[in-house]
C-alpha angles and dihedrals in degrees: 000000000000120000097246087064084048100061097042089057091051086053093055097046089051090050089053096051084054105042083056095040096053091037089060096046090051094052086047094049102029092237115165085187103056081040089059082046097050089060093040084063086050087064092050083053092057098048096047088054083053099050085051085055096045090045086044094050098034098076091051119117117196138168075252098057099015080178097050143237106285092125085071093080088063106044076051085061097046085053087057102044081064091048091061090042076053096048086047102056083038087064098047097047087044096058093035095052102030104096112211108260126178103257126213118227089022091181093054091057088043092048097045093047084050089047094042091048097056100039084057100045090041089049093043100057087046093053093044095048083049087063104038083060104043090035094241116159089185097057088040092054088054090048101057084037083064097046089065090053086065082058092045094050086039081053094056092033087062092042090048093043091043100047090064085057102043099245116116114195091155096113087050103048094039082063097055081040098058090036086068099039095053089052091058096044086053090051097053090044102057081044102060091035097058096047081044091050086047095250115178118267117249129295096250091054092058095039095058090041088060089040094064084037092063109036083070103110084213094060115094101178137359105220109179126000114188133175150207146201117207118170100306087328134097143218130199131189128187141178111202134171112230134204097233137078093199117104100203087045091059094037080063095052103044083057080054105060101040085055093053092052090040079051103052097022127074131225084010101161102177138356117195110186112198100206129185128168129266112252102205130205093197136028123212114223125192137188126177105240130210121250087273086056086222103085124062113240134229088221131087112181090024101054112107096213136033120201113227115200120183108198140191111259094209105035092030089221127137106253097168128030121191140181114220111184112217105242095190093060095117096024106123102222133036099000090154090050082049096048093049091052101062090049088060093048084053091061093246120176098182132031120186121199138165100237135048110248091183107166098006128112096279091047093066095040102064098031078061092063099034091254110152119210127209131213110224123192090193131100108209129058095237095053093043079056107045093049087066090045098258127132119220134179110194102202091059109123098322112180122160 
């Protein structure tokens, strides 16, 4: 049993306990307002049998609700956000229609109200604390319906105390009563309707949701990012751009990245991620470069410059030169990692070099990013170039 179901039997057997203990006091005093109380408690009784229902029903999956129940939570909350607009008229009816009468055993009512009032304030902060850490709506509107119950016993606490010394406030504190009890039953309303109504899930949520999105090196462009609330439960749903073509490549990296915000993200029920491949009007192309930056260099980590070209997709033709210089050349340990890095960070699609670095650091940076490298033979840029149908001029906008 989870402890969600747990806590909401514990909550109807207290009900119970209370509902007995209150009914037998008003028989022994002859109180019609702990009578009204005791079947205010009844209610109760009947609410928390409902919230076990709702948690007990909510997890199924049928053919029916392939997605689950989970909604059911917070119709459950708007049910009790009536029952409290309900505790609250029945307040006010019981201290405007109760007529002050001399009680026997006096003390009994006053003891079981005090003990009443601190089972359900006790009960209601645990409760509370419970769903604020399993993210359930449906056990944090009992417990603010239970923490009403701790005002309406205050209410027939003061009649019964000042009716042995002749005052009677009642009219007055059953107004400030019902005042508070309105404004959490409006809380819990507005709650449960929006996530009934699919409003979107709060702005933190999404923010850190993009936040993980685009942090993938793979993903281009997040196009769209939506969210749902379902029961304590959420649903996200993303489109991205991604850098590869390959289907079984995005297919991995959309895995990855519902198991990142799953990861990071609590009470994330489901991500489903819509990709589709970047369709690029230009491709960036580098090469490390020797210290004349004219040459290209057998070296990768160690070349202090990398040329970046930026060319035409459709003409094929350089439209943008540029000079990086090579930060990590006199770093002692994984220039090339380093190096490749910072390509990447330069939104690079190609990188040409002279030697193979199959299974070494760079390999796996860029085949981690769908960046594919080329072996050249040739010595100079423009021919490197020219040998994969690109026209370059060199002098094009250079800048370092």
């Amino acid at each position: 049993m989870e402890e969600s179901e747990k806590v909401a039997l514990l909550a109807v057997a207290m009900n119970l306990a209370l509902f007995g203990i209150k009914y037998g006091a008003a028989l022994a005093t002859g109180s019609i307002a702990l009578k009204a109380e005791a079947f205010h408690s009844l209610a109760d009784l009947v609410a928390s049998l409902t919230v076990f229902a709702g948690l007990k029903l909510s997890k199924r999956k049928t053919k029916a609700f392939p997605y689950g129940l989970y909604k059911i939570e917070n119709l459950i909350s708007v049910c009790i956000a009536l029952i409290i607009f309900y505790a609250g008229y029945e307040v006010v009816m019981e201290v405007m229609t109760t007529t002050p009468t001399e009680l026997k055993n006096s003390g009994i009512a006053i003891s079981v109200l005090l003990i009443a009032m601190l089972i359900t304030f006790c009960f209601s902060k645990y409760e509370k604390k419970i769903s604020r850490k399993i993210n359930s709506p449906v056990l944090l509107a009992d417990a603010a319906h239970i923490r009403t119950d701790v005002l309406s016993n205050a209410i027939v606490l003061v009649a019964v105390v000042s009716g042995l010394f002749g005052f009677q406030c009642d009219k007055i504190a059953a107004l400030i009563v019902v005042v508070f009890i309105a404004k959490t039953g409006i809380e819990i309303l507005i709650g449960g309707a929006r996530v009934l109504l699919d409003a979107s899930v709060d702005y933190e949520t999404l923010s850190k949701v993009e936040k993980i999105i685009l942090e993938t090196p793979q993903v281009v462009e997040l196009k769209t990012l939506t969210g749902r609330n379902s029961g304590r439960y959420k649903f996200i749903e993303a489109d991205i751009v991604l850098k590869t073509h390959d289907l079984d490549r995005a297919h991995s990296i959309a895995d990855s990245i519902e198991r990142n915000v799953k990861n990071e993200i609590k009470h994330i029920e489901q991500v489903l991620i819509h990709y589709e491949p970047q369709q690029n009007e230009t491709m960036i192309y580098a090469l490390p470069l020797s210290g004349d930056r004219e040459s290209i260099s057998p070296h990768f980590g160690e070349a202090p410059y990398f040329m970046l070209v930026t060319f035409n997709a459709g003409t094929k033709a350089a439209c943008k030169v540029e000079i990086l210089k090579n930060p990590y050349t006199k770093t002692e340990k994984s220039k090339g990692i380093l190096a490749a890095e910072l390509l990447v960070k330069n939104r690079v699609d190609f990188v040409l070099v002279k030697t193979n670095f199959d299974s070494k650091g760079p390999h796996y940076v860029f085949s981690n990013v769908d960046i594919e490298v080329i072996i050249t033979d040739e010595e100079l840029p423009e021919l490197a170039f020219k040998k994969l149908g690109l026209t370059v001029n060199l002098h094009l906008s250079e800048k370092e």
